[in-house]
N, CA, C and O of each residue as an XYZ file, in Angstrom:
412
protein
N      54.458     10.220     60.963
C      55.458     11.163     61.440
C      55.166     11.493     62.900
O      54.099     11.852     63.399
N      56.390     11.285     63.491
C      56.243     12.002     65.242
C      57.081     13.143     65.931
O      58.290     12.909     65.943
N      56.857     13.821     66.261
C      57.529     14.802     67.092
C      57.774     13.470     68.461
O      57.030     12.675     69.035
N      59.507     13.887     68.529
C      60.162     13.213     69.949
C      59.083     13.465     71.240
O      58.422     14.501     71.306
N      59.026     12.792     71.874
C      58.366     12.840     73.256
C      58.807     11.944     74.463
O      58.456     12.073     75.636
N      59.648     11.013     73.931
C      59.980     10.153     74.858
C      59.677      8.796     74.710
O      59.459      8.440     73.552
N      59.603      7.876     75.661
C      59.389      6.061     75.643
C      58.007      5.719     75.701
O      57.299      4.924     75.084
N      57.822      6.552     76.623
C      55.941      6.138     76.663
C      55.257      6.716     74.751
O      54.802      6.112     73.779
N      55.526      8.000     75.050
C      54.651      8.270     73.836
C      55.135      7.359     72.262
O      54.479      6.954     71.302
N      56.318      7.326     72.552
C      56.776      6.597     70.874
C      56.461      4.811     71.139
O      56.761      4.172     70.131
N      56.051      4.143     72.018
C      55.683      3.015     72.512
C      53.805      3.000     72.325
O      53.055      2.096     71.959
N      53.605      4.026     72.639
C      51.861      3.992     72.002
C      51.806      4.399     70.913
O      50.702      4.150     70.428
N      52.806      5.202     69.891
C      52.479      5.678     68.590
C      53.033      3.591     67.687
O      52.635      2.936     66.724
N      53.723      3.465     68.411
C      53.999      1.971     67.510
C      52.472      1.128     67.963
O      52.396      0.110     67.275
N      51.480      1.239     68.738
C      51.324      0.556     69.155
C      49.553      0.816     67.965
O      48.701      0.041     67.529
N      49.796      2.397     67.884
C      48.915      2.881     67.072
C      48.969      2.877     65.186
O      48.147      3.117     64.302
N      49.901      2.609     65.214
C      50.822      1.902     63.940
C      50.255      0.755     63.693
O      49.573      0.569     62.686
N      50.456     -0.053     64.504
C      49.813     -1.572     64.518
C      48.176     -1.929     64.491
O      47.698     -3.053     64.340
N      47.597     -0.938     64.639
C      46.386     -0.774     65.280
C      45.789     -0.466     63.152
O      44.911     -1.045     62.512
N      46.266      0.079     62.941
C      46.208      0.590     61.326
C      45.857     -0.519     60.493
O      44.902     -0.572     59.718
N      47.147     -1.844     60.838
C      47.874     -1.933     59.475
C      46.924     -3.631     59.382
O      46.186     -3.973     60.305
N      47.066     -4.215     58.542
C      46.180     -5.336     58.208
C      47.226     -6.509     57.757
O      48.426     -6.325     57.551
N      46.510     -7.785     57.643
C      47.242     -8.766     57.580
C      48.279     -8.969     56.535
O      49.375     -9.529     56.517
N      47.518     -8.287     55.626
C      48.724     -7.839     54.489
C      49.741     -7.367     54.390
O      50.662     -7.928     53.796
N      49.862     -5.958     55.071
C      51.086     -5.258     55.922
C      51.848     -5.703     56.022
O      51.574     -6.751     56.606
N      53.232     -5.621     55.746
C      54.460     -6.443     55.861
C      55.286     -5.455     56.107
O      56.145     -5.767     56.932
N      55.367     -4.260     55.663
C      56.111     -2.896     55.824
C      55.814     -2.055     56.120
O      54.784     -1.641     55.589
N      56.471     -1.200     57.156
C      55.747     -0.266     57.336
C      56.769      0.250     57.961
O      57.740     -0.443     58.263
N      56.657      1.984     58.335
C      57.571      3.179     58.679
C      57.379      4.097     59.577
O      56.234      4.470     59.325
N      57.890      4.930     60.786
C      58.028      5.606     61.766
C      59.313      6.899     60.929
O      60.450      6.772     60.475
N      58.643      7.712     61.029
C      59.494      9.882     61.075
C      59.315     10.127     61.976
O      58.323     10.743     62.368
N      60.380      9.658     62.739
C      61.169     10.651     64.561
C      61.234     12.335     64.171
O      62.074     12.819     63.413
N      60.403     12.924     64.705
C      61.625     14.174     65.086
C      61.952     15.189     65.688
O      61.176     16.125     65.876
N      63.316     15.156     66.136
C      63.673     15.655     67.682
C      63.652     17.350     67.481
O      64.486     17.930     66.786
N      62.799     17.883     68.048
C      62.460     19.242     67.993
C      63.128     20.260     68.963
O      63.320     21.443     68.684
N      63.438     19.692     70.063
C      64.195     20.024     71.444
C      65.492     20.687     70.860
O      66.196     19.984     70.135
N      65.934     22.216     71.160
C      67.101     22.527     71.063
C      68.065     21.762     72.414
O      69.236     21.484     72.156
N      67.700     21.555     73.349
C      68.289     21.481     74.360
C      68.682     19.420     74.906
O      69.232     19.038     75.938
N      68.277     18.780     74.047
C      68.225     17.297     73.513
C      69.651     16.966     72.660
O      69.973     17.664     71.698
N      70.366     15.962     73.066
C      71.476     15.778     72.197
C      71.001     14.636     71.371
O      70.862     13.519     71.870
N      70.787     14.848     70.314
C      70.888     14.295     68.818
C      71.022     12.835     69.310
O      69.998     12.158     69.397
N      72.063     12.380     69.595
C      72.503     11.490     69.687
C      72.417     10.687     71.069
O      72.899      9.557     71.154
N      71.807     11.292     72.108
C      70.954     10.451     72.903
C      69.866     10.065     72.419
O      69.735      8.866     72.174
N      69.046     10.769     72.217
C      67.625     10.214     71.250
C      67.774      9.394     70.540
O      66.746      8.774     70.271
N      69.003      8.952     69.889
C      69.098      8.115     68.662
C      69.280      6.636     69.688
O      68.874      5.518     69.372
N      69.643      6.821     70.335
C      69.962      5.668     71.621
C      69.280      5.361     71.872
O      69.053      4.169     71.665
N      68.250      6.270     72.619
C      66.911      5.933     73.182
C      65.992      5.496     72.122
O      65.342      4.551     72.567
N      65.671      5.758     70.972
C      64.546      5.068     70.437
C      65.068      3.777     70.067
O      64.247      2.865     70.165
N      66.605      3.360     69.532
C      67.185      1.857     69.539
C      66.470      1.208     70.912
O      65.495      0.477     70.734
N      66.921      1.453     72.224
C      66.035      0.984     73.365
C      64.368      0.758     73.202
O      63.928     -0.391     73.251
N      63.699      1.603     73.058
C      62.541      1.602     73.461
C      62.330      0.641     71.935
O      61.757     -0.416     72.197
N      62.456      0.696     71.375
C      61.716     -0.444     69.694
C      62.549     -1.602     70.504
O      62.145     -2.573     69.864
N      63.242     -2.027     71.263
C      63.787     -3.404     71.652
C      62.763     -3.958     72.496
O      62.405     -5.135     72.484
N      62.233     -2.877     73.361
C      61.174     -2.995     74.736
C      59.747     -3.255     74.513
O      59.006     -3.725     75.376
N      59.296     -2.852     73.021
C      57.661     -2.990     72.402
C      57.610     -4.632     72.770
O      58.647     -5.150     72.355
N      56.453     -5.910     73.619
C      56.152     -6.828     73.072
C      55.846     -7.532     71.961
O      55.468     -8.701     71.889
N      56.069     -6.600     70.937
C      55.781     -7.502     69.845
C      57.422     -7.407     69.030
O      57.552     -8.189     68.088
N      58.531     -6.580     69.328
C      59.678     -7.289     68.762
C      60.129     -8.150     69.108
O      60.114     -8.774     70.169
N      60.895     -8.318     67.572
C      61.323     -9.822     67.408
C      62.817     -9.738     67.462
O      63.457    -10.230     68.392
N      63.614     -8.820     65.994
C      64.629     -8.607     65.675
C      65.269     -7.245     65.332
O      64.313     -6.496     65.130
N      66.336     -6.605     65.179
C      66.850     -5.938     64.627
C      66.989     -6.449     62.899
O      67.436     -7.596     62.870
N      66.817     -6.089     61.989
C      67.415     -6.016     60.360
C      67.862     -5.149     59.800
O      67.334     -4.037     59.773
N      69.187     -5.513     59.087
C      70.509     -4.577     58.622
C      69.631     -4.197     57.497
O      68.533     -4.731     57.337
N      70.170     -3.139     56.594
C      70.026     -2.657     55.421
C      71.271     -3.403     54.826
O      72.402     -3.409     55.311
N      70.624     -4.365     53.074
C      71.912     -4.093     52.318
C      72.715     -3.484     51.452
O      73.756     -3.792     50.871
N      71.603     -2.001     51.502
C      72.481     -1.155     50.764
C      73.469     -0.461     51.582
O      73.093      0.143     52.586
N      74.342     -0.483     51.343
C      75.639      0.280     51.889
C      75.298      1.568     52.695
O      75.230      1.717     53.915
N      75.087      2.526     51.606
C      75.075      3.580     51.822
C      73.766      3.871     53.430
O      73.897      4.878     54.126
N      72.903      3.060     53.659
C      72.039      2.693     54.504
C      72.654      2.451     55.676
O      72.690      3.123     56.706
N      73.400      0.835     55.246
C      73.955      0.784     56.721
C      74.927      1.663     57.309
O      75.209      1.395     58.477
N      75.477      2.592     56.819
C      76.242      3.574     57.623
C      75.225      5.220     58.146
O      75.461      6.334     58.612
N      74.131      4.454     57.713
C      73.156      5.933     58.138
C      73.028      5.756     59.670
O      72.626      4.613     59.890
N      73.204      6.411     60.741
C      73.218      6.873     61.880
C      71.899      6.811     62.928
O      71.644      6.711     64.128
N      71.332      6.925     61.788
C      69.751      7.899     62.051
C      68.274      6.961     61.450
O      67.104      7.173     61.768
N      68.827      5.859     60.465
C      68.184      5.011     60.088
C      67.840      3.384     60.809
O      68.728      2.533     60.865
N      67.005      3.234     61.116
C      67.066      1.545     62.141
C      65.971      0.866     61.492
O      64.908      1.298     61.046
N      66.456     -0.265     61.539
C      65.393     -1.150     60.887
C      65.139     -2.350     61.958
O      66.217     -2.748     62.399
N      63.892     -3.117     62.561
C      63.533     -3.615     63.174
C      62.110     -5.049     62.371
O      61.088     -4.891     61.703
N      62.563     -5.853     62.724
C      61.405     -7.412     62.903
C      60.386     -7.467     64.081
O      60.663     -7.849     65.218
N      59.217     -7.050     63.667
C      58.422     -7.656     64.569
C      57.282     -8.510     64.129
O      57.160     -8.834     62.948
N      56.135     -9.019     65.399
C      55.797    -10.067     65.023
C      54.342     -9.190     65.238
O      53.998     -8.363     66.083
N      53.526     -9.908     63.809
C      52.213     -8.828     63.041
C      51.400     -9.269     64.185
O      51.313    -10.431     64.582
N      50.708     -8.055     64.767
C      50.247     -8.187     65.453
C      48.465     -9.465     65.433
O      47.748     -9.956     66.305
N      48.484     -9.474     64.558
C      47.308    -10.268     63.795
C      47.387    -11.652     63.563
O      46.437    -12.433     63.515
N      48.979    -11.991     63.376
C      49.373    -13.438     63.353
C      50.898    -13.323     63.520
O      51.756    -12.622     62.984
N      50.911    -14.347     64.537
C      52.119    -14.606     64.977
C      53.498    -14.642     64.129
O      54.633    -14.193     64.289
N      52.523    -15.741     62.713
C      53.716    -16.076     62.139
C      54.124    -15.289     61.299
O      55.024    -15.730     60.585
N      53.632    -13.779     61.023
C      53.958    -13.235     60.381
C      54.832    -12.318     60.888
O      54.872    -12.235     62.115
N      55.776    -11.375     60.030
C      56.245    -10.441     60.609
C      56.421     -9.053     59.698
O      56.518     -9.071     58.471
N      56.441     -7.995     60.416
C      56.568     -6.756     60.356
C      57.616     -6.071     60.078
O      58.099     -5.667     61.136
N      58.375     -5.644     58.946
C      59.440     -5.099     59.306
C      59.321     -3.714     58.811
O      58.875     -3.348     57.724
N      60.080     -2.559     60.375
C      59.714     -1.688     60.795
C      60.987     -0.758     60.825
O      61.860     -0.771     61.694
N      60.911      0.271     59.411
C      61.840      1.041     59.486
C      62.050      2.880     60.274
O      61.281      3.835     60.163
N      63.040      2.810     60.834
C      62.125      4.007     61.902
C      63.945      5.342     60.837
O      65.163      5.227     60.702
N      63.050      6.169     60.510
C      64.250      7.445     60.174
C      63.779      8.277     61.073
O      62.595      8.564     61.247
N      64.930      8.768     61.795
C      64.991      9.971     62.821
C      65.751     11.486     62.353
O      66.828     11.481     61.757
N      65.141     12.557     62.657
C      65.817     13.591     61.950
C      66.002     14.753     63.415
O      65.541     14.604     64.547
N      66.473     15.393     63.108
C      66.812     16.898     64.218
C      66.732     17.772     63.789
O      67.648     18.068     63.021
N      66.061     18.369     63.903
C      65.202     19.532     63.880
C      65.189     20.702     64.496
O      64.312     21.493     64.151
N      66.062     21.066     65.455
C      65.533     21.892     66.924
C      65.131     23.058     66.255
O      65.496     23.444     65.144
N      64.077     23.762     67.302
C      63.465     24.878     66.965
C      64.523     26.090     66.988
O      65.558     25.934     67.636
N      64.294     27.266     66.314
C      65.512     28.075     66.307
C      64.719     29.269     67.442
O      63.500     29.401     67.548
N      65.632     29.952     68.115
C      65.179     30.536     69.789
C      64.260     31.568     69.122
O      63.605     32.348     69.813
């Protein structure tokens, strides 16, 4: 789980993710969440699509085929390549939530 911070910090928390997980690892998961009252929801949701495109070790975007999934907003699913062996890959589901603090 992460509290929002931006490109740098969610680019070393994947990077610390990877750092975890073992050759076995095939799945694995990222909890965004945007704490900022003053943050629109829906830039953030933009920006972390960007920054998981920008990590060196992605590969792909991957759809959900449950329905009800692929119309989630807030849900992204991503291919990357295990950091341990090439030929393997990672697939990396990130749920983002909003949160803002109340004043």
């Amino acid at each position: 789980c992460e509290i929002w911070h931006g490109e740098k910090y969610l680019l070393e928390k994947i990077d610390q993710l990877f750092g975890y997980i073992t050759w076995r690892d095939t799945k694995t998961s990222i909890f965004i969440f945007n704490k900022e009252k003053d943050t629109n929801f829906t830039t953030v949701l933009g920006k972390i699509d960007d920054i998981m495109k920008k990590h060196n070790n992605f590969k792909s975007i991957y759809s959900f085929n449950n329905y009800k999934l692929k119309s989630e907003e807030s849900i992204f699913g991503y291919i990357f390549i295990h950091p341990e062996d090439s030929e393997r890959n990672i697939f990396l589901t990130v749920m983002s939530f909003n949160i803002p603090e109340s004043e």
